[in-house]
C-alpha positions, -999 to 999 in steps of 0.1 A, spaced: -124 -45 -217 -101 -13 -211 -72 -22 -188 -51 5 -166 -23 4 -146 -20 9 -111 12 13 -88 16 10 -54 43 22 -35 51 8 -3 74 12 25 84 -22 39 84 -60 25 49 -73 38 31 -38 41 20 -49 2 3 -75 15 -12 -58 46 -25 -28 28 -50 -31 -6 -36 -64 -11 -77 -77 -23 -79 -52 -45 -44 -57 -60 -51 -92 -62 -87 -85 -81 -77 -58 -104 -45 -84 -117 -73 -109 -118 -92 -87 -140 -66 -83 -165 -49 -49 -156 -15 -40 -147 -6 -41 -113 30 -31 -102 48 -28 -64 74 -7 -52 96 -14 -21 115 17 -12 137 -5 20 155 -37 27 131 -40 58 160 -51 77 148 -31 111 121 -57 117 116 -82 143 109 -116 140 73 -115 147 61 -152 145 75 -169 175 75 -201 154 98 -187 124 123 -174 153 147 -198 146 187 -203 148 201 -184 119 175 -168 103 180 -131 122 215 -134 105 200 -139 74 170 -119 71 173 -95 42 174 -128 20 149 -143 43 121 -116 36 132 -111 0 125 -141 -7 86 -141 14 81 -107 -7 85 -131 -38 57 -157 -28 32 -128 -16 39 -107 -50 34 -142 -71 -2 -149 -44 -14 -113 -54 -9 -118 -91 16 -85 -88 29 -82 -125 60 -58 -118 83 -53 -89 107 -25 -79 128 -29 -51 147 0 -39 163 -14 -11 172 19 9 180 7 45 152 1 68 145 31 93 131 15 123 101 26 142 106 52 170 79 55 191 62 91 191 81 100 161 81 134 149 101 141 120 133 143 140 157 120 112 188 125 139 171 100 158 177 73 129 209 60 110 221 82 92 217 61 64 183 51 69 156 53 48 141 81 61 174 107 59 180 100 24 179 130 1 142 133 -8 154 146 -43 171 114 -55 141 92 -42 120 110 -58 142 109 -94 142 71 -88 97 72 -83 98 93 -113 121 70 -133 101 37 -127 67 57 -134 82 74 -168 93 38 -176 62 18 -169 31 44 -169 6 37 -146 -23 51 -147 -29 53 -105 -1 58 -80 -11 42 -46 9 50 -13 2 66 18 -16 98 36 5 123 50 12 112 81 20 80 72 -10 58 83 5 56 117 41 78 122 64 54 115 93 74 93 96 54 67 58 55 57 55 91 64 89 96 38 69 70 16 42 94 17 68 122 6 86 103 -21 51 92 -38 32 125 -37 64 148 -49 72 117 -75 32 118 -88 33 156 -98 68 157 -109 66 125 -136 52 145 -162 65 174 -159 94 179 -185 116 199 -167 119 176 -138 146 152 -135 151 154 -177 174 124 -171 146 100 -161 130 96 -190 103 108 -215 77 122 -197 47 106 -182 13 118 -164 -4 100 -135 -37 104 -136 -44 97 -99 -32 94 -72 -46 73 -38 -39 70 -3 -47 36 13 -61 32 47 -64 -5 58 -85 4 87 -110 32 87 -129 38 117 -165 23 99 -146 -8 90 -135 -10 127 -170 -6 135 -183 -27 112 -157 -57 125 -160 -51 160 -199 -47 162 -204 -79 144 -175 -104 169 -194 -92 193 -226 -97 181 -212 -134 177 -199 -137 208 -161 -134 195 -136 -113 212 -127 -84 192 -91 -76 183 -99 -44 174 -117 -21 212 -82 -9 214 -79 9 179 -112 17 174 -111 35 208 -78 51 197 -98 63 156 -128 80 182 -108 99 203 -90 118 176 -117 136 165 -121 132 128 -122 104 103 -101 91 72 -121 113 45 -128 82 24 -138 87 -14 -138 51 -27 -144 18 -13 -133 -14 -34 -156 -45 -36 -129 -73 -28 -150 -98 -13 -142 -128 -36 -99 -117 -32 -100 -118 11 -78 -152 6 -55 -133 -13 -47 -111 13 -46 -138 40 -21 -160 21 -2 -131 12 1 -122 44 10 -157 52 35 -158 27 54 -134 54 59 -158 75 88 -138 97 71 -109 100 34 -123 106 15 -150 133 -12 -170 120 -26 -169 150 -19 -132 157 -45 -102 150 -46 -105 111 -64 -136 112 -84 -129 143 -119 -124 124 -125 -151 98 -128 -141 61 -167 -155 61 -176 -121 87 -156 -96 69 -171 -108 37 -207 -102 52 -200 -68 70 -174 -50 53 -162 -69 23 -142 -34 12 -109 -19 12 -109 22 19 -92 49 -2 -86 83 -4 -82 103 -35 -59 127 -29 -55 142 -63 -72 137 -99 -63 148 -136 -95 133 -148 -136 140 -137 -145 121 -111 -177 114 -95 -176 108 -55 -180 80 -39 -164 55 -63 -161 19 -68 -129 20 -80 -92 32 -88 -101 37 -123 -134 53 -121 -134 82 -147 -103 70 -171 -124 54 -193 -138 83 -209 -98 97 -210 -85 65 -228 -116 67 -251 -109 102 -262 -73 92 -273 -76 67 -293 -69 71 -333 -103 72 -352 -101 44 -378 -95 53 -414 
């Protein structure tokens, strides 16, 4: 079997596990690479578990979710991690793109050039095939997603090009590059129709009222079959155990339904070197033929 590489690039500690975590987790099962970048401390969070919200651990929580980050990377079989560590930015509610609202340290008003020369450093250095982050606006305007978002897509076309950032390396050409959307308004549908078919209360009325009433959808181009990694996700996600409540709205519809309805995880290509032949059923969908083509003929 062929084996790729796919990187995903990620804003916070625990958004790995909360976004294409199942299909991180089945493509490392499968055999291919699969590495993680973590572009802040995630220092700005809360303590979201009322039962982790114990004496001492806001004091120490930088080494507290470093070490959570570890266990989930280790659940979802992740083979590579790069932590960045720029300083969390902290949600602001109705954010707009105004950075003098933030630190000025913060993740968000760092100088997008020398992000981006660190992206294009660990992608000349490793060589993944598929780059995984964001869409443009983030997934939901929070400023360090939407300068995730920024980072990834200027770090994607600049990796290969030699007269970019000359110091960071031979150069080295993506071959796609993905945005990931955890909830897409036919999962939603999907997940919601089916609690209450089963007389469950839905977690998700709220959202899914929100994903109608803006007036267009996610423009998904390929859906990944992770039914047999859902645990992966939930014990990543458990692994966060700061930052997430087992009995919170992650774990609100059992694995067993979303297996049956919508046993998938949504992506959007955003941009392709190679044919490609829509829908797909995977991140690698059309490299085969590429890696065939350059391989040395035998003698």
């Amino acid at each position: 079997m062929q084996t790729f590489h796919a990187m995903f690039v990620h804003a916070h500690p625990d958004d790995e596990s909360s976004k294409a975590a199942s299909t991180m987790a089945r493509y490392a099962d499968e055999g291919h690479r699969v590495s993680v970048v973590t572009l802040t401390d995630g220092m700005a969070g809360d303590i979201l578990n009322p039962a982790k919200d114990e004496p001492g651990i806001k004091e120490r929580l930088g080494e507290v979710r470093r070490a959570e980050l570890a266990h989930a990377l280790e659940v979802l079989g992740v083979t590579d991690h790069f932590a960045f560590g720029y300083p969390d930015s902290g949600f602001v509610e109705g954010f707009e793109g105004d950075g003098g609202l933030l630190a000025p340290n913060a993740f968000y008003n760092q100088p997008l050039e020398e992000v981006t020369a660190r992206l294009v450093e660990v992608i000349r250095s490793t060589r993944p095939h598929v780059i995984v982050t964001y869409p443009e606006d983030g997934g939901y305007p929070h400023p360090d997603h939407i300068r995730c978002h920024d980072v990834s897509a200027a770090a994607f076309e600049a990796a290969g090009d030699p007269e970019a950032y000359p110091e960071a390396g031979a150069p080295w050409t993506p071959q796609k590059l993905y945005y990931c959307h955890p909830f897409t308004r036919p999962k939603l549908e999907a997940l919601h129709d089916a609690c209450e078919e089963r007389g469950l209360e839905s977690p998700y009325g709220e959202m899914l009222a929100r994903r109608r009433s803006r007036g267009f959808d996610d423009p998904v181009t390929t859906r990944v079959e992770v039914a047999d990694y859902l645990e992966h996700r939930r014990k990543a996600l458990l692994a966060h155990e700061t930052q997430v409540d087992p009995n919170g709205r992650w774990f609100a519809v059992p694995d067993e339904i979303v297996r049956e309805v919508y046993p998938y995880e949504d992506f959007t290509l955003a941009r392709s070197r190679v044919g490609v032949s829509i829908p797909e059923a995977g991140l690698f969908d059309g490299l085969e033929a590429v890696h065939a083509s350059r391989r040395v003929p035998a003698a």
